[in-house]
N, C-alpha and C positions, 0 to 999 in steps of 0.2 A: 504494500500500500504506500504510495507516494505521496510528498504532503500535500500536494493540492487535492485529493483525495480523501485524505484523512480528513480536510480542515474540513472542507466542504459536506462530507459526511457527518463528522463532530455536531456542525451548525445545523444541518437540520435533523439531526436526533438519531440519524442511524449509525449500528454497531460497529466502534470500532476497537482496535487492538489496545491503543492508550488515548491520551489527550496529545491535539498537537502542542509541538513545543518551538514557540515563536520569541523567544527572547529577542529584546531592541538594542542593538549594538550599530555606534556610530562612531565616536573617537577610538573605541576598542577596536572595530573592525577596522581604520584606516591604519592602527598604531601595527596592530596583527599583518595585515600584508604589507607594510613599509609604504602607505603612501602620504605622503604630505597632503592634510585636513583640508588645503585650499582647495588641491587637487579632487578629493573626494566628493568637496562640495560642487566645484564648478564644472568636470570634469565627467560624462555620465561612465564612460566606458569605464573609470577607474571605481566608480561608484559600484557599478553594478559586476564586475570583476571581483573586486573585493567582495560583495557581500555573497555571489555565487561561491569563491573558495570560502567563506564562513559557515552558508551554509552545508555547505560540502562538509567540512571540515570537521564540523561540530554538532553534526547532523539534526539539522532544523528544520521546521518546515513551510518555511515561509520567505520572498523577499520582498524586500520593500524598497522607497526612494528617500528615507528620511536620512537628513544630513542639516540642514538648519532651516531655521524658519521664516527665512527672507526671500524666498521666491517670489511670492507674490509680492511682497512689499517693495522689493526693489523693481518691480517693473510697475507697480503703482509711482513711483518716484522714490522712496527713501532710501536715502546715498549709506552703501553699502560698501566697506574693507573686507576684505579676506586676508590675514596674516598667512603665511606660509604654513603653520603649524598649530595654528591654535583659535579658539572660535572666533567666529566672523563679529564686527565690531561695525556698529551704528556711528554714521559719520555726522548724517544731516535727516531730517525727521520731516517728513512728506508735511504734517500738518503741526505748526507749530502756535496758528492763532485758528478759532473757529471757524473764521471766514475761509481757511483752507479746503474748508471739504468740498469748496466747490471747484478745487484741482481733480477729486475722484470724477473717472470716470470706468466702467467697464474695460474689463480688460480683454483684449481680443487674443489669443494664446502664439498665436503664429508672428505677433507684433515684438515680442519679449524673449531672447533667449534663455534666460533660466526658464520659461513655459514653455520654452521648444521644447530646451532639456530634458525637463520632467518625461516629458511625451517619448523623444530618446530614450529612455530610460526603461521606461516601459514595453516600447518595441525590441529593444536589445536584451529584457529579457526571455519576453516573448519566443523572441529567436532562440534561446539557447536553454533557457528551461520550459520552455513550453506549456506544456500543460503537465509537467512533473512537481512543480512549486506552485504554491498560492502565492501569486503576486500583486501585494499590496500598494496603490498610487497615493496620493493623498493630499490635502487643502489645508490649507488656516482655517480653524474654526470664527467666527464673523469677530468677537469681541478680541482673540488674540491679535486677529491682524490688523484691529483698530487700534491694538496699545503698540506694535509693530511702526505704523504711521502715526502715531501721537502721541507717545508716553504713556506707560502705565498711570501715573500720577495724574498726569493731565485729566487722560481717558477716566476715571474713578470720578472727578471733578464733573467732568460733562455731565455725568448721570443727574446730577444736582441744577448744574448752570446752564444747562444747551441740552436737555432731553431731545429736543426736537433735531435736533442739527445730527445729533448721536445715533438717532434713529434710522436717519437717512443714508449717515455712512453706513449703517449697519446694512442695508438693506443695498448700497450700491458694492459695497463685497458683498455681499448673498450672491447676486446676482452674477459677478464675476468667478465665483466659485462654482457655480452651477455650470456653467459654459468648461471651466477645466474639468472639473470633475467629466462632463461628458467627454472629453476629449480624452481624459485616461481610461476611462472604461472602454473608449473605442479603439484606444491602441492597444487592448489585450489588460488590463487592472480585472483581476477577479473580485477586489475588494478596493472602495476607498476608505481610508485612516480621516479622521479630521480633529484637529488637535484646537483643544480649546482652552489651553492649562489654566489663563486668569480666572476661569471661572471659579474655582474655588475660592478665589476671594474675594467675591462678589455674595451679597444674600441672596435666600432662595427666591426672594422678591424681585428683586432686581434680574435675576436670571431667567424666569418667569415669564417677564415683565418686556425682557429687549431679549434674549438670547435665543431662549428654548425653542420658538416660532421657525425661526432661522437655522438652527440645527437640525429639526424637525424637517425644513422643508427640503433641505441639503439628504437627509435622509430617504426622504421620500423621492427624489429627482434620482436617485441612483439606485434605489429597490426598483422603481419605473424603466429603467435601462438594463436591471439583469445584474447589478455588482450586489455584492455585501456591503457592512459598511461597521467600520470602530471606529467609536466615539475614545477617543484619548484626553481625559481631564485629568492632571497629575494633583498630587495634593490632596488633602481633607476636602471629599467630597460628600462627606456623611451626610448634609443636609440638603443636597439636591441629587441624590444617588437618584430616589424613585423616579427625580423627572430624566434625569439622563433616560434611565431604561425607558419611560414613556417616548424618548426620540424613536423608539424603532429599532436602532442600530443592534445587530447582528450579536457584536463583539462589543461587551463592556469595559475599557477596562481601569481597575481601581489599585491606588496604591496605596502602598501600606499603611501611609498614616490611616484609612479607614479602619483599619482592625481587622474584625473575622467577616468575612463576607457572607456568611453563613444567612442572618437574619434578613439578609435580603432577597436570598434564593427565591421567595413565595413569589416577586414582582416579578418574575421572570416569563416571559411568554415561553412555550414550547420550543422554538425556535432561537434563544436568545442565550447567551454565553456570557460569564464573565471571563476576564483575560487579568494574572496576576496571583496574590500580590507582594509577593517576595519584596525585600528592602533591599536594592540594590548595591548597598553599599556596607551596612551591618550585619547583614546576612551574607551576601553572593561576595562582596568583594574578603570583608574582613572577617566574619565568621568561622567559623569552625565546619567542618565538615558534617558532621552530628547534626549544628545549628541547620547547613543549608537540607541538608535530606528531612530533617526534621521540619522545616518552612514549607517544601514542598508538599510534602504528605499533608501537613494542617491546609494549605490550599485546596486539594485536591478532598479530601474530607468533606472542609468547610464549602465546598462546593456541589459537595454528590456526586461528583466523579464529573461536572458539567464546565469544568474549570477551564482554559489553555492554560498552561504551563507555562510562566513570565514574571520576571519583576515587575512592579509598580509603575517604572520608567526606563529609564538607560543602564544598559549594562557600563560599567565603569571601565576608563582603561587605564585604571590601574591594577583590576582585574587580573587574576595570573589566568594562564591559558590553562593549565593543570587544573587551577580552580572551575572554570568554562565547560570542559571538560567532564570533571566531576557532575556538575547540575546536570546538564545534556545527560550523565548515563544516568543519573536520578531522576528525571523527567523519563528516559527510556522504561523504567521500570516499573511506572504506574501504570496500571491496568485500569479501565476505563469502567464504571459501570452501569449496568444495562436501565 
């Protein structure tokens, strides 16, 4: 059984052997095959080269195009560095007075080469894992790539000073994410990712309010086309867990500051996953062996056996390979159940 296989059977409920095991490895997998971080980012062949010999490597079942989170933002306008080595660094900030948002407009994907890229990316793995990997594409969730173009700080501000003005942007990324998202499912994305991490520091009102609608519809525009879809909100999401799962999306996935994901199992449609929630860094990176076999199994428990197999967020690279290793044959060794 190959993981496009596995995942795709996992997700809608039929038997398989274990749970797939989808670990997110970015600075790790660049560090692992020796490629300079700019290169991973801007770079698709190194991208997807890399994450093909990881997945190889460390037998996963899944790849993906995450690498940083300025794609869109830098072809919206905000002036983006890529150091040689180490994360991409914000230069100049698309919307820096309100009256900026009337710089948004739709993004057209074939106008932007980091949304060529993405598209690249996706075709090239197409090409070369085909339909043996679940290959995951993926967007800004609408409020991250608001604080992307405006500041976290600022953006928090607006909810209060410019509701209105905040709405619109929210809605003119919708819009432009809806157009990529189509464009990666057509190049072969079994699955689109959308990452929406601020959300957890936002109330469940306010999420409700401007966000939910929007991830919802991003949801629904790619179930309408035939992809899956996981919602990525990193952080204590414990008070807006149930609306997350009410977006639809496929694959949930929660990180550790949530705790046991257990009590949330009942929200779950037939069809619907959580992905997690390992501590990627006191568990997987620094942990004891004991510790991580032991994280895993309380996952996989606290789940009913309906778990993917993942840390919270990023695998770290500081991560030893040995340790990488170890999980992967610890993930191998759950058995799935019926």
């Amino acid at each position: 059984m190959n993981g496009l296989q596995r995942t795709m059977d996992f997700l809608d409920g039929r038997a398989v052997n274990r749970p797939p095991f989808h670990p997110i490895l970015m600075r790790f997998a660049a560090k692992y095959s020796g490629v300079n971080y700019r290169d991973f980012c801007l770079n698709y062949l190194d991208k997807c080269n890399t994450n093909i010999q990881c997945a190889t490597n460390f037998s996963y079942d899944w790849v993906n195009v995450m690498s940083d989170a300025y794609a869109e933002a830098a072809s919206f306008g905000t002036r983006i560095s890529y150091p040689l080595n180490s994360l991409p660094v914000v230069d100049a900030l698309l919307i820096n007075e309100i009256e900026d948002i009337d710089k948004l407009r739709p993004l057209k994907v074939n106008d932007h080469p980091r949304l060529v890229s993405r598209i690249d990316e996706i075709r090239y793995y197409k090409k070369l894992v085909g339909d043996s990997q679940f290959i995951c594409g993926w967007v800004e969730g609408p409020l991250a790539e608001y604080c992307d173009l405006r500041d976290l700080s600022a953006a928090c501000l607006d909810f209060y000073e410019h509701p209105e003005a905040l709405k619109k942007a929210l809605e003119i990324i919708t819009d432009s994410a809806m157009i990529f998202v189509e464009a990666q499912i057509k190049a072969g994305a079994h699955c689109i990712g959308i990452g929406d991490a601020v959300c957890s520091l936002i109330s469940p009102d306010l999420y409700i309010d401007y966000v939910f609608p929007l991830e919802k519809a991003l949801v629904d525009h790619a179930h309408a086309l035939g992809a899956k879809v996981k919602l990525h909100i990193c952080g204590n999401t414990t008070a807006i867990l149930p609306d997350m799962i009410l977006t639809g999306s496929d694959i949930v996935d929660i990180d550790h500051l949530v705790g046991s994901m257990e009590k949330f199992m009942s929200l779950l449609s037939a069809n619907q996953v959580f992905s997690g929630n390992s501590d990627p860094v006191s568990v997987i990176q620094n942990g004891t062996y004991d510790q991580v076999e032991a994280s895993v199994q309380s996952c996989f428990t606290s789940t009913k056996g309906r778990g993917i197999v993942s840390a919270g967020c990023e695998i770290t690279p500081e991560t030893t390979v040995e340790r990488l290793l170890a999980y992967s044959d610890m993930a191998h060794r759950l058995n799935a159940l019926d």
